[in-house]
N, C-alpha and C positions, 0 to 999 in steps of 0.2 A: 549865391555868387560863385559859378563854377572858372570865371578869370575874373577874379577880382585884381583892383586896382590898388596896389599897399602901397605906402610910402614906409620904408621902417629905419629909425635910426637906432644907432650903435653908438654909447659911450661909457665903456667899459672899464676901458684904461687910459691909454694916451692916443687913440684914436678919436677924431670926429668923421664920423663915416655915418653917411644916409646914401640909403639905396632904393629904387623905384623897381618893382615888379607888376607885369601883368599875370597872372595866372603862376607859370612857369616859365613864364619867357622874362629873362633881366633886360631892363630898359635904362637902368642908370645904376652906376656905383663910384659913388664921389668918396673919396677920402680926404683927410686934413688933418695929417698927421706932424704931433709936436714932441718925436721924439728926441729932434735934434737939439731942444732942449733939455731932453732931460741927460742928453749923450757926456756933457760934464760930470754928472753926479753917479754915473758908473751904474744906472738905473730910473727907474719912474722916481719922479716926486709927487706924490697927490696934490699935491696944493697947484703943483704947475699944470697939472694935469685939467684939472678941474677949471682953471682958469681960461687954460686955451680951449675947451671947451665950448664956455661962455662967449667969446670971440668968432670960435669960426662956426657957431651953430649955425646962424644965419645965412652968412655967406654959401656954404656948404650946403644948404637945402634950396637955396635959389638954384645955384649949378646940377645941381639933380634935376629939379624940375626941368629947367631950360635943355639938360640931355635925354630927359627920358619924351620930352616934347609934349607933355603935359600941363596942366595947371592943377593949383590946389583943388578947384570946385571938380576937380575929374577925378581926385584921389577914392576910391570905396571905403580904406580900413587905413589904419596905422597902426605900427607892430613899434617893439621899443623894449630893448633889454633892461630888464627888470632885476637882475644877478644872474652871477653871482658876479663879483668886478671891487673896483675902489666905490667907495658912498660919494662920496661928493662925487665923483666923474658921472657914478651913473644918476642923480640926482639931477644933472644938467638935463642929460638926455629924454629921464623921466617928464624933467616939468616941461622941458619943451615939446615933448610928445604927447600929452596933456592939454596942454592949452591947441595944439594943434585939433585935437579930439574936439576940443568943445567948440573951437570956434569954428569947426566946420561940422557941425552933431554928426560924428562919422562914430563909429565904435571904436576902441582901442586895446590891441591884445597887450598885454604885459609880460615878455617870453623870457626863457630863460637862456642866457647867452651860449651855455653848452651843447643842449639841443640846436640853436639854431646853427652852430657848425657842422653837425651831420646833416642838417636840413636845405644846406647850400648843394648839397649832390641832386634835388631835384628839380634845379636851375638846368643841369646840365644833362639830365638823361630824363629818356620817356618812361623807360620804364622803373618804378619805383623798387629797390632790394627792401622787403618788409618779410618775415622779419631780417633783422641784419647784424651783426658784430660791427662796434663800434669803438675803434681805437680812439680816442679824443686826445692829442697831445697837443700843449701850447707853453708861453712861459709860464703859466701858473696851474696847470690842469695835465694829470696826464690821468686817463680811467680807461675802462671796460668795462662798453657798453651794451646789451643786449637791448634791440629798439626793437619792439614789435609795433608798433603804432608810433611814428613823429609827432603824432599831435597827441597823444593822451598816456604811450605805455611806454617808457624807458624803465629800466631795469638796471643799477649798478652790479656791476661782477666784482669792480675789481678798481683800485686806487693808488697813486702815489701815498705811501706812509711818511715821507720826508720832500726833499725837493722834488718839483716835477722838470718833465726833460728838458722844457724851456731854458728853468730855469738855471739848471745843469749846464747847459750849454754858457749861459750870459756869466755864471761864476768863472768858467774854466777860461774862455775868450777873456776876462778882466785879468786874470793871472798869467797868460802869456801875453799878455798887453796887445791883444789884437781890438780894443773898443768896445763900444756899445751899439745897437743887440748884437748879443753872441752869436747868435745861431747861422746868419749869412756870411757870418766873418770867418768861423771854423767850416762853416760846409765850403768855400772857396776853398782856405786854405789845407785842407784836408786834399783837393782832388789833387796835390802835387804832392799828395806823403805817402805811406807804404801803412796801411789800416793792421797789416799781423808784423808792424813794427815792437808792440808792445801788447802785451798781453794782460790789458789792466779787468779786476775783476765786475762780474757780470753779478749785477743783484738780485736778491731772491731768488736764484736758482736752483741752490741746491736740495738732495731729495726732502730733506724737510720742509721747505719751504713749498715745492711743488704741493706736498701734503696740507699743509696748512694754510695757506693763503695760495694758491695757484697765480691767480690775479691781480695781485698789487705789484707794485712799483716802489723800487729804493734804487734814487739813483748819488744820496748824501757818500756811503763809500766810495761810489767811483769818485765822486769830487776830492775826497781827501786820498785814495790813491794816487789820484794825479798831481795834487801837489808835495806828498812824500816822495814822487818819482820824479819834479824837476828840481826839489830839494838835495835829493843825492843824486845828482848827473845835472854838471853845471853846464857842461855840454850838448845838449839834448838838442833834437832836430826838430826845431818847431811842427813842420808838417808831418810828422810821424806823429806826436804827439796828439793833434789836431786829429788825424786821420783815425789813429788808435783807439780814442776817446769817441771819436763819432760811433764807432765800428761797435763799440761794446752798450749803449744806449740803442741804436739802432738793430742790433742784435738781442737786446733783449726782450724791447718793444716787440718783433716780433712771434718770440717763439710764445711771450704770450698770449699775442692778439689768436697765434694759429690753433692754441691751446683751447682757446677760448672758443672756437669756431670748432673743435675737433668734441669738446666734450658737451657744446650743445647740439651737435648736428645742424648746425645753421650753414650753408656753403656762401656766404656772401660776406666781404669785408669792408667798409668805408673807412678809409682815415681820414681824417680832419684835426682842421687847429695849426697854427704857426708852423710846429715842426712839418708838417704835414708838408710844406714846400720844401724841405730838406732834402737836397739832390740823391742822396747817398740812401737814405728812406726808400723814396720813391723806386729806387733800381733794385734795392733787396724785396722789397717787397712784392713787386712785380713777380720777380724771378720766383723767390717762394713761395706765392699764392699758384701759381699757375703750377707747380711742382707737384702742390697738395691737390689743386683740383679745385679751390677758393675764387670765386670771382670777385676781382678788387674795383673799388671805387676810389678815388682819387681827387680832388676837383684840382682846379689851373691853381698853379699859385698866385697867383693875385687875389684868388675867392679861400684862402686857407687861413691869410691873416684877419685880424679882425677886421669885417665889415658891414653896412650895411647891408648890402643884399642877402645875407645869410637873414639877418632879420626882418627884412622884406620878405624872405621864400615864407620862413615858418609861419608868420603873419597869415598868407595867403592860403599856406596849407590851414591851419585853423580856420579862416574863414569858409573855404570851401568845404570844411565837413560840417558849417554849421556849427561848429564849437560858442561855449559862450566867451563873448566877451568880456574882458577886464572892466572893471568900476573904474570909473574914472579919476578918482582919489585910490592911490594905494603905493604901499609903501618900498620902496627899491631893497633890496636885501643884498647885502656883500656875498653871506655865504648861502643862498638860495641853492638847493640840493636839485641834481640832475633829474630827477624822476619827478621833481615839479617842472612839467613844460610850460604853461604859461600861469597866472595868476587869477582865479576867476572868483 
């Protein structure tokens, strides 16, 4: 099947998202997203999670179809995040992606929801970057990835050891009481504050660190800098703060996605994942890739946060090399490791 026809859904966290691909080309990306319930509780609840789910599976795959102007009997494959995510969220999506498998004897890949965020960049260009540097940031994920193959060779370099940036972001926005998700609340309010207002610190940087772990991520200090820092200055200018804190995440994400790219010889970078639509991101990293010589990938932000068409692409990539498919019985995994791309 060199355009196969995937339908893949995505239920990770608090998204319900199915997306319809032909080949390479996106034909539908529906989401039904219920974060506005979990926006009271300062975060995801699984249980709500899982619930709403259940709820808009259905509805949500009719709206795909009917946008991607398909019907089921036209579907080839079905792709369907397998981990890593919450169990019962991704439990929904498993058994509905399942029954979908059987009742139309289609094949089913079982992917892994990490991979299929770098796997959304070949929705959007012809030509594939393999191998490539893979920054993966989200609320729960932040790595370095070396992908020499999407469908079979991921390689970790490099991990958050404590919070990831995501998640970094939803703690600091909860403490200067800008809501829930963090991340679009502080990248707003940052673009009105002064980013070398504050000079809070940058993790894992220093030369022993370089030495030791080059590649991981700790972004737990910056979070208790910045609340020892509105603790003593009762005064503090919210958008500096916001700005400040963006500046030094987003600075440190890159010097060692560059790092990463500088010590394997690889001249290509994707970012992907949630942060990945982060205004302030996207403009350092332009600037410093092109400085280095790094050709960056990027995908729109609407394809950055969780969705299905990330697991519609990898879907489709898998089938087109002929990969095998998933058993039709198998078990979702929470913490399902990067360098497993699908389940066979």
């Amino acid at each position: 099947m060199n355009q196969p026809l995937v339908l893949g859904i995505e239920t990770s966290c608090d998204e319900t998202a199915v997306g319809i691909v032909r080949g390479r080309t996106l034909l539908a990306n529906v989401i039904a997203s219920s974060v506005e319930e979990h926006a009271r509780f300062g975060g995801v609840v699984p249980e709500i999670a899982s619930r709403a789910h259940l709820e808009a599976m259905a509805p949500t795959i009719k709206k795909a179809l009917k946008d991607a102007n398909v019907s089921l009997k036209d579907i080839d494959a079905v792709a369907v995040t397998a981990g890593p995510g919450l169990v019962g969220a991704l439990l929904v999506g498993v058994g509905s992606a399942a029954g979908l498998a059987i009742g139309l004897d289609k094949p089913i890949y079982a992917v892994n929801h990490l991979a299929a965020h770098v796997s959304v960049d070949y929705l959007t260009h012809d030509q594939p970057l393999e191998p490539t540097i893979a920054l993966l940031v989200s609320g729960g994920h932040s790595s370095l990835l070396q992908v020499n193959d999407i469908t079979s060779s991921i390689t970790k370099l490099g991990q958050t050891i404590d919070d990831a940036a995501g998640e970094a972001f939803d703690k600091i926005a909860r403490v200067i009481k800008l809501g829930f998700p963090g991340g679009p609340a502080i990248d707003a309010m940052a673009q009105q504050g002064n980013e070398k207002a504050i000079e809070f610190p940058r993790g894992l940087t220093t030369s022993n660190d370089w030495q030791n772990r080059p590649f991981d991520f700790s972004f737990s200090g910056l979070k208790t800098a910045v609340a020892r820092y509105l603790e003593s200055t009762p005064d503090y200018i919210k958008q500096d703060v916001a700005a400040s804190f963006q500046e030094s995440i987003v600075d440190v994400l890159m010097l060692k996605a560059l790092a990463a790219c500088k010590e394997s010889g690889i001249d290509s970078l994707v970012i992907a994942g949630g942060v990945a639509a982060n205004s302030r991101l996207r403009a350092v990293a332009m600037a410093r890739c092109e400085k280095a010589g790094i050709r960056l990938r990027i995908p729109s932000p609407a394809l950055c946060t969780d969705n299905g068409a990330m697991v519609a692409s990898l879907g489709a990539l898998m089938a087109a090399a002929h990969a095998k498919a998933s058993p039709v019985a198998f078990d979702a995994d929470s913490s399902l490791p990067v360098t497993t791309v699908s389940l066979s």
